[in-house]
C-alpha positions in Angstrom: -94.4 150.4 36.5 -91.1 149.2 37.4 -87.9 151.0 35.9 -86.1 147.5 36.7 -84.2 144.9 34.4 -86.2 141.9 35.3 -85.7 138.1 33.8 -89.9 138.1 32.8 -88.7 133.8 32.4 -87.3 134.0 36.7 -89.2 133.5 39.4 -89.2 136.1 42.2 -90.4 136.3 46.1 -92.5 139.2 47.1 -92.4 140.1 50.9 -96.4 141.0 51.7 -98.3 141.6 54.9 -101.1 142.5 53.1 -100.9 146.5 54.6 -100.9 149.2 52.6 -97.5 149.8 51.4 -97.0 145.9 50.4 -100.3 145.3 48.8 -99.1 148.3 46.5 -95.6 146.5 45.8 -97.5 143.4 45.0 -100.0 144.8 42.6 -97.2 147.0 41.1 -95.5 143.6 41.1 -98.2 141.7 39.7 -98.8 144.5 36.9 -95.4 143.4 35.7 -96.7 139.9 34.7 -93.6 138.2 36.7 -94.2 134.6 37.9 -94.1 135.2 42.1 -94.3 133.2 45.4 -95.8 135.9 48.5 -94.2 135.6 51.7 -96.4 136.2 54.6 -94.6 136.2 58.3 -97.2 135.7 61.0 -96.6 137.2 64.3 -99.3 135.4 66.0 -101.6 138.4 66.7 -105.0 138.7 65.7 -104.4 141.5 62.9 -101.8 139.3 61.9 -104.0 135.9 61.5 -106.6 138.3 59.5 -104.0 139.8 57.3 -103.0 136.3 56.3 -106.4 135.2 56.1 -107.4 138.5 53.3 -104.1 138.0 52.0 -104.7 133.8 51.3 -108.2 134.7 49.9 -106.4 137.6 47.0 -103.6 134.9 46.3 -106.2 132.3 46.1 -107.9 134.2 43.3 -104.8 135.4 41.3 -103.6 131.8 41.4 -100.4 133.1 43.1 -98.4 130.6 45.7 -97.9 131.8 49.3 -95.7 130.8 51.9 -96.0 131.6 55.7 -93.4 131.9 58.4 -94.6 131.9 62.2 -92.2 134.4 63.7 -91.2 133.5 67.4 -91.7 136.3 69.8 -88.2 137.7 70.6 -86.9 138.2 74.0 -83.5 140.2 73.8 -82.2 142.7 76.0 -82.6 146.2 73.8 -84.6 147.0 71.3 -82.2 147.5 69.1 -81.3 143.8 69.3 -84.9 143.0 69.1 -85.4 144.5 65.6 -81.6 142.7 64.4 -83.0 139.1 65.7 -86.5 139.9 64.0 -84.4 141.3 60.2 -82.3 138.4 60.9 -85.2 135.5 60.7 -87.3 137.6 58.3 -84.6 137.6 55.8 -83.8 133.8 56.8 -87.3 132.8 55.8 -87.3 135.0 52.6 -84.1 133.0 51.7 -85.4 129.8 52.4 -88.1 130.7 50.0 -85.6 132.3 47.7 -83.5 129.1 47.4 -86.2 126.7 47.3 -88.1 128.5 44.3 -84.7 129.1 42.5 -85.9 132.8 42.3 -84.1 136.0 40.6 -84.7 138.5 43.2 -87.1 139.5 46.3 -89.1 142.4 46.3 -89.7 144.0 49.7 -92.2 147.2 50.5 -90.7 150.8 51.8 -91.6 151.1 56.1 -91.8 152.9 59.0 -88.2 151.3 60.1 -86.6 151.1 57.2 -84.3 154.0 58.4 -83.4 152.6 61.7 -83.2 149.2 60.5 -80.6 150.4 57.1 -78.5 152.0 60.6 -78.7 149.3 62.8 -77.7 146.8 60.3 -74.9 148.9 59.0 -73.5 149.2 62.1 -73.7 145.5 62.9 -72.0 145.2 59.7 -69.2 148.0 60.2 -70.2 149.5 56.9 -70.9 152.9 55.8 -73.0 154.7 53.6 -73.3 157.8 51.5 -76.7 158.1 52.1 -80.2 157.1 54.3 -82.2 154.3 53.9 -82.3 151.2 51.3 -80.8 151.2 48.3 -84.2 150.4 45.2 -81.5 146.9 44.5 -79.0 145.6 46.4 -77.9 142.0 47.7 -78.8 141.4 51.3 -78.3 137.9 52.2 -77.3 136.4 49.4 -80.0 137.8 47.5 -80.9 140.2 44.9 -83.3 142.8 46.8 -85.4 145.2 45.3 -87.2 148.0 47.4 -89.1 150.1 44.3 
């Protein structure tokens, strides 16, 4: 269960690759009888083409609409860069689907990077925090994110 004030009448975007971690978010999500759109970013690999594929078949029969993003391969000169370009057009894609469905909020699952990622970007952004990792809501982009 969600300890979140949601608008049960809003629409909201769920982030899914259909691993563990995001398969949990969306059935946590889904327990929460909100209306939802998936988004599903395919990195043109195999596991990636059968995630979407498992993931099309589950949102097929729970009737919920998904939207797919084919995520260029990224050819910076760190790594660090690498992971900035590849937050930046994930989140450009989950606001192009925010905007388009008019939705409240987008829901995104806890992983591996989230650490680095929370650093790197607060770094790009010259901000600080007072502690590690995401915030459970905060607005990213123009957008209300929640990471349960």
């Amino acid at each position: 269960m969600l300890n979140l004030k949601l608008n049960k009448k809003s629409k909201y975007i769920v982030a899914c690759s259909y691993d563990a971690a995001s398969m949990c978010l969306l059935d946590t999500v889904l327990k929460e009888n909100l209306s939802i759109v998936v988004c599903f970013i395919d990195y043109h690999s195999e596991k990636s083409a059968e995630n979407y594929s498992q993931l099309s078949v589950f949102c097929e029969k729970k009737h919920i609409k998904i939207e797919r993003f084919e995520c260029e391969v990224l050819n910076s000169t760190s790594k660090d860069e690498q992971r900035i370009a590849a937050r930046d057009m994930r989140y450009s894609f989950f606001k192009l689907a925010y905007d388009k469905y008019e939705a409240a909020g987008l829901f995104v699952a806890h992983n591996q990077d989230d650490l680095l990622e929370s650093y790197l970007l607060r770094k790009k952004d010259d901000k600080s925090s007072n502690g590690y990792g995401w915030e459970t809501v905060s607005k990213q982009y123009g957008m209300m994110v929640y990471r349960p």
